[in-house]
BAFI-3210 file (N, C-alpha, C; in Angstrom, 3 decimals, decimal comma, padded with zeros to 6 digits):
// residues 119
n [1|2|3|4|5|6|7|8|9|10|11|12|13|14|15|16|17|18|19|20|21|22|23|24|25|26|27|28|29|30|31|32|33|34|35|36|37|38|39|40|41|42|43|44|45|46|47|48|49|50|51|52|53|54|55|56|57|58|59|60|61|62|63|64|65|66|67|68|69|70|71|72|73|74|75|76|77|78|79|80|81|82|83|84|85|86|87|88|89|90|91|92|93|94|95|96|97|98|99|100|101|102|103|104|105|106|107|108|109|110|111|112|113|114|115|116|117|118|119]
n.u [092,865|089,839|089,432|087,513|085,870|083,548|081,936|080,134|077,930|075,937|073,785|070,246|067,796|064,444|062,988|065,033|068,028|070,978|073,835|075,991|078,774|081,149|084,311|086,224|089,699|092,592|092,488|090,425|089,656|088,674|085,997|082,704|079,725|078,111|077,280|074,829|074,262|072,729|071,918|070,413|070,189|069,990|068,656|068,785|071,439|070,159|069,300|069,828|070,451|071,612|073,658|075,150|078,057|078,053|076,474|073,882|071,848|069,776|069,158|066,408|065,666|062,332|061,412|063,066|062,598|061,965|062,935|065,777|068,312|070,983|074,254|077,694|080,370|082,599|085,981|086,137|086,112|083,992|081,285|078,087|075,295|072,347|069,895|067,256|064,483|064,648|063,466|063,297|063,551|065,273|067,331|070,922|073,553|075,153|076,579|078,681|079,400|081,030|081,494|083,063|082,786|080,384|080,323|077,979|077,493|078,477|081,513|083,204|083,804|083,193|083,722|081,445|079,096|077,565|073,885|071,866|068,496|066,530|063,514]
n.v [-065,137|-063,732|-061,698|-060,874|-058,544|-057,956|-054,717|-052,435|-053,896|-054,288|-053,307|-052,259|-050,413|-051,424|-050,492|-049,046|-047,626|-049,294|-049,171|-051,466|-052,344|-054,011|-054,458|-055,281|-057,372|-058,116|-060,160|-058,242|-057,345|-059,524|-060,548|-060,404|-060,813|-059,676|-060,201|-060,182|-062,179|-063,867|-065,329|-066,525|-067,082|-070,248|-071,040|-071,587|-070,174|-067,553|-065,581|-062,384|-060,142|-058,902|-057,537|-056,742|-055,662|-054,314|-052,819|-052,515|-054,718|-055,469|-057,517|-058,754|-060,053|-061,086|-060,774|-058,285|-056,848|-052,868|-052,047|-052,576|-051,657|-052,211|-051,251|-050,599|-049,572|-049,455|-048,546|-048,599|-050,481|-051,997|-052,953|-052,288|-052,456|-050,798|-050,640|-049,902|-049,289|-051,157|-054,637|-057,237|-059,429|-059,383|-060,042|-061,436|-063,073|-061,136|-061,929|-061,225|-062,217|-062,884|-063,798|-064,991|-064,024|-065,971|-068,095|-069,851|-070,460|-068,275|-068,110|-066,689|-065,775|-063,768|-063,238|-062,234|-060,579|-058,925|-058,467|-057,126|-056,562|-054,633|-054,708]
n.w [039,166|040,965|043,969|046,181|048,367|050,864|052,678|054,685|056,178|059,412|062,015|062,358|062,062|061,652|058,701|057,899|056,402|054,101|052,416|050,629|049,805|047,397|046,819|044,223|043,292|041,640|038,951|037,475|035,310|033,932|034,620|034,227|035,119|037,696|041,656|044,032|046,903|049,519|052,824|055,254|059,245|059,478|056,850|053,580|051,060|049,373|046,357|045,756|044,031|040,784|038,149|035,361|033,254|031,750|033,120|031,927|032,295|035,131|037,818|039,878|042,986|044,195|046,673|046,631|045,339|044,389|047,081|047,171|045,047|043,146|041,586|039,777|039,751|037,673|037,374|039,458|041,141|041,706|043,199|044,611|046,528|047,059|050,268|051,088|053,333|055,059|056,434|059,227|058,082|056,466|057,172|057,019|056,346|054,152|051,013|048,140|044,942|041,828|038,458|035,134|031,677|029,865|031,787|033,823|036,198|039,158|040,491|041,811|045,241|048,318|051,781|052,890|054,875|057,899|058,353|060,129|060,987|062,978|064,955]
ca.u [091,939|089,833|089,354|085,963|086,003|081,910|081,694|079,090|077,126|075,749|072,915|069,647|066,220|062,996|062,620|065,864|068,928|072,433|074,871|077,049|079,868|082,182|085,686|086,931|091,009|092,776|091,882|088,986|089,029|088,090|084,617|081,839|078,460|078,377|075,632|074,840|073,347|072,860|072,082|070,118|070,275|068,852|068,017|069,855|071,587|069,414|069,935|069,606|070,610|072,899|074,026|075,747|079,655|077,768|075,308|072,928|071,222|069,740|067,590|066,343|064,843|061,193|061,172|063,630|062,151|061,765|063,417|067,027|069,297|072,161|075,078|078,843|081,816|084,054|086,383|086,765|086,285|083,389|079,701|077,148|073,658|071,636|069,259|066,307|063,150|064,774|062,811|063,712|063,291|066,228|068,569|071,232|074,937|075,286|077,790|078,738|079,712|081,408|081,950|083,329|081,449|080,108|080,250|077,131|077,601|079,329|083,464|084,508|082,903|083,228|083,464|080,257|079,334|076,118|073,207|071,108|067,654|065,800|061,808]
ca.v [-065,200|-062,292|-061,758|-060,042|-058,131|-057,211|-054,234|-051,900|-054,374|-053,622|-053,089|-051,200|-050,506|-051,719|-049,050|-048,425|-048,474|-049,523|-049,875|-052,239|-052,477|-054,633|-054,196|-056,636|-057,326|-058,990|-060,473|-057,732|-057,567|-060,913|-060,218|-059,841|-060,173|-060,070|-060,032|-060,479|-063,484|-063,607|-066,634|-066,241|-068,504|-071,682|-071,055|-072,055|-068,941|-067,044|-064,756|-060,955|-058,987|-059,093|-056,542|-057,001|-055,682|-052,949|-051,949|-052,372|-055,637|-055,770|-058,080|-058,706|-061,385|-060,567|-059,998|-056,688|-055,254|-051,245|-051,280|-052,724|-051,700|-052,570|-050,392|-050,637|-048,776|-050,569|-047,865|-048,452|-052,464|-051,798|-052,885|-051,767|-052,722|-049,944|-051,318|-049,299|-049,996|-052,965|-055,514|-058,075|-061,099|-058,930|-060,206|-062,378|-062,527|-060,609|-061,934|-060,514|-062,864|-062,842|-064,739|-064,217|-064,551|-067,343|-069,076|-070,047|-069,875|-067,870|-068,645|-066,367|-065,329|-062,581|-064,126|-062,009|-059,230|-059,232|-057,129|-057,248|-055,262|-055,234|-054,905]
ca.w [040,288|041,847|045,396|046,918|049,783|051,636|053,624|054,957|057,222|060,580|062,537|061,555|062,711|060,854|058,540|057,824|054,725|054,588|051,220|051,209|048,779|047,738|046,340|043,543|043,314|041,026|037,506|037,486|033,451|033,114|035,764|033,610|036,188|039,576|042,212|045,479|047,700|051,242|053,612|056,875|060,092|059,257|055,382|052,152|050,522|047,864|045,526|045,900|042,752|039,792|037,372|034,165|033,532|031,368|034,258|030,954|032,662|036,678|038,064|041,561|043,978|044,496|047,871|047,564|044,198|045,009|047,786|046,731|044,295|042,914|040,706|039,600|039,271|037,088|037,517|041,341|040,631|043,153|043,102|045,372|046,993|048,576|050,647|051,853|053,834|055,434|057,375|059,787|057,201|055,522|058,407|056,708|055,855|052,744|049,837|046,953|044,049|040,231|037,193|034,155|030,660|029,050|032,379|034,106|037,535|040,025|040,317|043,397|046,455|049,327|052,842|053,335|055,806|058,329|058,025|061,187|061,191|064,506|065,136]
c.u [091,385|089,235|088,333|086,134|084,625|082,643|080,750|078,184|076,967|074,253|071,855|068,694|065,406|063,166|064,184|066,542|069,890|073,040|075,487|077,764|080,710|083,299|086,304|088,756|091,328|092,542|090,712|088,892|088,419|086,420|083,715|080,222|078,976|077,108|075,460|073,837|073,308|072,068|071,645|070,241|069,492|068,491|069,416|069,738|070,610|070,084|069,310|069,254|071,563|073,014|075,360|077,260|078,830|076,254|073,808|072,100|071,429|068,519|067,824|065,592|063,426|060,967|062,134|063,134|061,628|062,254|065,084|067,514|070,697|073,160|076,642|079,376|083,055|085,477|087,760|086,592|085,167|081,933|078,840|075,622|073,319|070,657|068,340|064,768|063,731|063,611|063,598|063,971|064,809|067,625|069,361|073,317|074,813|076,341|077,636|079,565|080,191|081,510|082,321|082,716|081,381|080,141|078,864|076,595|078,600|080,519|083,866|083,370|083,484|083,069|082,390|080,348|078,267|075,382|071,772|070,172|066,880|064,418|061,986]
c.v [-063,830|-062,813|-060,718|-059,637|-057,018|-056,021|-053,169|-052,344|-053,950|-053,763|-051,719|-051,539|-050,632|-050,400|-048,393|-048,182|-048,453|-049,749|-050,124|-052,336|-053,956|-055,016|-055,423|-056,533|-058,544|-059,247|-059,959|-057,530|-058,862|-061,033|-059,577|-059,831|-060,534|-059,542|-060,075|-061,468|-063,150|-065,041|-065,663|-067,432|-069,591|-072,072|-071,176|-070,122|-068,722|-065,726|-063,788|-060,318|-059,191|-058,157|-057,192|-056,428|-054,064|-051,946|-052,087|-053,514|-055,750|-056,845|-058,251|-059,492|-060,354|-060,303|-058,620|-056,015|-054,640|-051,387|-052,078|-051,896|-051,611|-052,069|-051,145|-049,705|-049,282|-049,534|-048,087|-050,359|-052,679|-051,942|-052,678|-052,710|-051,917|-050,805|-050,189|-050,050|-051,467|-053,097|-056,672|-059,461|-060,462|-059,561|-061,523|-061,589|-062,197|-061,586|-061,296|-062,071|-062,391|-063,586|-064,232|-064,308|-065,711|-068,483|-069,281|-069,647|-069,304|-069,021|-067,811|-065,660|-064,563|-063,474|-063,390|-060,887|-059,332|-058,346|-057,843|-056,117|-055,473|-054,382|-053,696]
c.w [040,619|043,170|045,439|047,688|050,017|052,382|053,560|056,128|058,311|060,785|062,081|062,156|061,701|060,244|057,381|056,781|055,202|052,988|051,535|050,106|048,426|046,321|045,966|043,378|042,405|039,896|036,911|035,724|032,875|034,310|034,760|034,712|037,176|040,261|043,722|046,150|049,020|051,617|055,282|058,016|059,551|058,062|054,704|052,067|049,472|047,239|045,389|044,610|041,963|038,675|036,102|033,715|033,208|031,556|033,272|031,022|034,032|036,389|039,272|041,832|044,176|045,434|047,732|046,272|044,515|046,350|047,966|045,290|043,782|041,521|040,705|039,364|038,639|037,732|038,813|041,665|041,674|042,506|044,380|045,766|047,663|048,966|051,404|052,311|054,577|057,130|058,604|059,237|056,406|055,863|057,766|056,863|054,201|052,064|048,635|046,103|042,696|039,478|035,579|032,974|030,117|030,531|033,238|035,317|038,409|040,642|042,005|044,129|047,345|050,472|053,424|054,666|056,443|058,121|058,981|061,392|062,332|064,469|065,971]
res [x|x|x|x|x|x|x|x|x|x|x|x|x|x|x|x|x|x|x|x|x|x|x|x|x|x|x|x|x|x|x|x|x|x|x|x|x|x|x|x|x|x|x|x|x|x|x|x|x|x|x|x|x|x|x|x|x|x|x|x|x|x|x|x|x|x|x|x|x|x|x|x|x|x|x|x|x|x|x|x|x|x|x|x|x|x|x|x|x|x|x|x|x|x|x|x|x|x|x|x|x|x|x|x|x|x|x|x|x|x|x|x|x|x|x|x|x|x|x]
***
């Protein structure tokens, strides 16, 4: 099993940035991508960003290309999202997600972190 753990979230002004991390535990050799989603009031979750084990494949939701991105540290079992320029449409609960290879879709989840930008 691995276990996720968000943090960074918080409050931010229009304008603003925030990275948010989040620290994998557990069965981290068998974690090949991982990514991040988020979920705002009222809306289905979507999907942020995702990075590859060997950082050598990103991709990103069209609303944050140039002003997201997203890194790893295998090292520190730790992936990242900076987030600059945020908006108010940005305002969700973050998650971070993993899976291991050959599987399709995301296996373990982060109980998520908020990220509140204000006008």
């Amino acid at each position: 099993q691995v276990q996720l753990v968000e943090s960074g979230g918080g409050l931010v002004q229009a304008g603003g940035s925030l990275r948010l991390s989040c620290a994998a535990s557990g069965r981290t050799s068998a974690i090949n991508r991982m990514g991040w989603f988020r979920q705002a009031p009222g809306k289905e979750r979507e999907f942020v960003a995702t990075i590859a084990r060997n950082s050598d494949s990103v991709s990103y939701a069209d609303p944050v290309k140039g002003r997201f991105f997203i890194s790893r540290d295998n090292a520190k079992n730790t992936v990242y999202l900076q987030m600059r320029s945020l908006q108010p449409e940005d305002t969700a609960v973050y998650y971070c997600a993993a899976r291991r290879a050959l599987v399709l879709s995301y296996e373990f989840w982060g109980p998520g972190t908020q990220v509140t930008v204000s006008s």
